[in-house]
C-alpha positions, 0 to 999 in steps of 0.5 A: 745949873747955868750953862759954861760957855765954850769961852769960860770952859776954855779960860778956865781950863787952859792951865790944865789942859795941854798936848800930851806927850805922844808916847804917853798918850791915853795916859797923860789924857786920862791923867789931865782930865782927872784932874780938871774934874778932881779940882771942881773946874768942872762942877759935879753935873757940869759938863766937859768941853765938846770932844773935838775941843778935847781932843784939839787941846790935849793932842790926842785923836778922837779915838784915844779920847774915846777910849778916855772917856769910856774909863771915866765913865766906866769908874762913875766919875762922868756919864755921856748924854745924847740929845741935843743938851748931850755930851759928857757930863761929871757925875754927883761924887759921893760923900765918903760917909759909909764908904769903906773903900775911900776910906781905905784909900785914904789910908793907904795913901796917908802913909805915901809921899807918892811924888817921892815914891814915883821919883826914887821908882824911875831913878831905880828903873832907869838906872837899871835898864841902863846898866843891863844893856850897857854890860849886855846879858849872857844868854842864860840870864837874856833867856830869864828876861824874855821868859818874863816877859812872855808871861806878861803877854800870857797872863789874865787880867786878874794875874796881870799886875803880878807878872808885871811884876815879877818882870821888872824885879828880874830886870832890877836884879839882872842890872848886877847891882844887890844893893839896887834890886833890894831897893827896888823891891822895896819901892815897887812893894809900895807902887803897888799899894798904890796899884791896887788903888786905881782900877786895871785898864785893858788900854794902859796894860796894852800899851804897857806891854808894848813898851815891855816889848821895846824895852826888853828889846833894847837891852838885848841888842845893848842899846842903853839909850834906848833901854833908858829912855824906854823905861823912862817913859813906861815909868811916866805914864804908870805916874801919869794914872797914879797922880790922875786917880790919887791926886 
């Protein structure tokens, strides 16, 4: 196969490949890059641009791409090699003959509008957040929401995604709106079908805790600003690894 260029590899990805948000960042990397690689700008064998090119363009530290790549790699989509000719090269995709996996992917997302899905999400959550913070919470219900989120920060990987959760649904249903708790409920049981499809990323899962903190946070000190635009972002950067995987 014949060598790109740095020229041809920077003319070909620039609609792509742009300086992420800073609150979002491993995810929206992991995001973009998944998707050069899923629209063939970089052909199976293909190699990636160098990491520092990386890095520069998608406005990201060296470590955080790092970390990037150790996913991709991780999943079989690209593998790293040394030598003079190394680097990060895209991995041969198997074709979906015999694959019950991809199959049930297929499935699954057929039944989807993700985009929708991910929008009425953020709607919900943000309003949410909003709501409980602007109206404040006794100290009864404050206690239910640190009480969820302390089992977020103490469960397994394996228990991880079910205490997410059952985090956000207190918070859907704390707002003091039925109508919007059933709703959420119900998106959040499609989000995570869609979960299930993409792998657990110890890196997104700590960065999501984090935002956990900061927007549990907010809404206790009645901040809805802040609660709102925490959400927000936190919702944005699940969005981020769902399009980048299922795109």
């Amino acid at each position: 196969m014949a060598e790109v260029s740095g020229a041809e590899h920077r003319d070909r990805l620039s609609p792509l490949l742009r300086p992420v948000r800073a609150g979002n960042g491993f995810e929206e990397a992991l995001e973009q890059i998944l998707q050069v690689i899923r629209l063939g700008l970089v052909a199976d064998g293909g190699r990636l641009p160098a990491e520092r090119e990386l890095a520069d363009r998608l406005g990201v530290s060296r470590v955080t791409l790092r970390e990037v790549l150790k996913v991709l790699a991780d999943q079989g989509i690209v593998e790293s090699r040394r030598g003079r000719y190394g680097g990060t090269f895209v991995r041969e995709r198997p074709g979906p003959v015999g694959d019950g996996s991809a199959a049930e992917l297929r499935r699954r997302i057929a039944r989807v509008d993700v985009e929708d899905t991910l929008r009425f999400r953020e709607v919900l959550e943000v309003g949410a957040a909003g709501l409980c913070a602007a109206q404040g919470l006794d100290e009864a219900r404050a206690a239910r929401l640190r009480a969820a989120l302390d089992r977020t920060r103490d469960a397994p990987l394996a228990e991880y995604r079910r205490c997410d959760t059952l985090l956000h649904l207190t918070l859907a249903e704390l707002c003091g709106s039925p109508s919007l708790a059933a709703q959420y409920a119900a998106v959040r049981a499609t989000v995570n079908d869609l979960l299930d499809c993409i792998p657990l990323l110890v890196r997104n899962l700590e960065h999501s805790q984090h935002q956990h903190t900061a927007l549990v946070e907010a809404i206790l000190e009645g901040d809805p600003d802040a609660a709102a635009e925490v959400m927000r972002e936190h919702c944005a950067g699940t969005a981020a690894l769902l399009r980048g995987f299922l795109a």
